[in-house]
N, C-alpha and C positions, 0 to 999 in steps of 0.2 A: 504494500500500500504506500502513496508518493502524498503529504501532508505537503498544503501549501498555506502559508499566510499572507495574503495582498492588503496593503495600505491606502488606501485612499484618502486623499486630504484636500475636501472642496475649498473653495474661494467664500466667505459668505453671503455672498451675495447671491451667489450662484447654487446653495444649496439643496434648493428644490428639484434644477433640471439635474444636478449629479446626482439625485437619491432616484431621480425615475428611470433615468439610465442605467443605474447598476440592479433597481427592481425589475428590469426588463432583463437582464444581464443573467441576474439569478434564475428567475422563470425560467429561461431557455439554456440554460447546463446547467438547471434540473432532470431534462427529459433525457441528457447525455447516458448512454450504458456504463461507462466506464466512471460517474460520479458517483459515489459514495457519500458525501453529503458537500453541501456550498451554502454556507449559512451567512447570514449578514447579520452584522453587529454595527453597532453608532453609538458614537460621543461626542456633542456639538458635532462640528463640522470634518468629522475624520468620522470613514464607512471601512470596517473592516469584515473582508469575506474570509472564513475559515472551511477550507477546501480537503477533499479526501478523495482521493483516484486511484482505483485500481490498481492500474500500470502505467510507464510510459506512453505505451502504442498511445492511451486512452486520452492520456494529456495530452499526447501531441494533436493527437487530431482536436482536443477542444482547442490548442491554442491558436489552428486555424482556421475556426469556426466563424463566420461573416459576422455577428452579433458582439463578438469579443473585440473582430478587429474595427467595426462599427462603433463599437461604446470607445474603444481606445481612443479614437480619430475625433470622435463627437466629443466628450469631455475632455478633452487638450486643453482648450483654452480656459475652461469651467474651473482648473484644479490650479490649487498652491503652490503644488510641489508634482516632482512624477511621480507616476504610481511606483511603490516598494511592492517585490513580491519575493518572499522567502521561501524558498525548500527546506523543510527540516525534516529530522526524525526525532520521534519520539524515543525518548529515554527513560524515562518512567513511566 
């Protein structure tokens, strides 16, 4: 299993169109085979998804999924900072 953490950090002004962007985001690698789970969490103006995928194969092809690189492209101008996204493993 491939744990990922991604950061998001809206602009605040901009908060509303990057929370609907990344709710649409979520919806659709939902339906992904290879998701495990993609949950979204929020504080003020930072949206963090907590991601769990199968395998590589399974990430790879979410990472080139039209909606991922859509929301990429779409919220650019919308955010603080770039998006963080972490690979980790679990150790406890």
């Amino acid at each position: 299993m491939i744990s990922i953490t991604a950061i998001i950090k809206s602009k605040q002004e901009n908060l509303e169109e990057v929370k609907n962007l990344i709710k649409n985001l979520v919806t659709e690698t939902r339906k992904e085979d290879a998701c495990i789970r993609y949950d979204l969490h929020n504080t003020e103006n930072v949206f963090i998804i907590w991601e769990e995928w199968k395998d590589q194969p399974g990430l790879d092809i979410h990472n080139n999924q039209p909606y991922l690189v859509d929301f990429i492209s779409k919220s650019e101008t919308f955010l603080s900072a770039p998006v963080q996204v972490y690979k980790t493993v679990q150790i406890l």
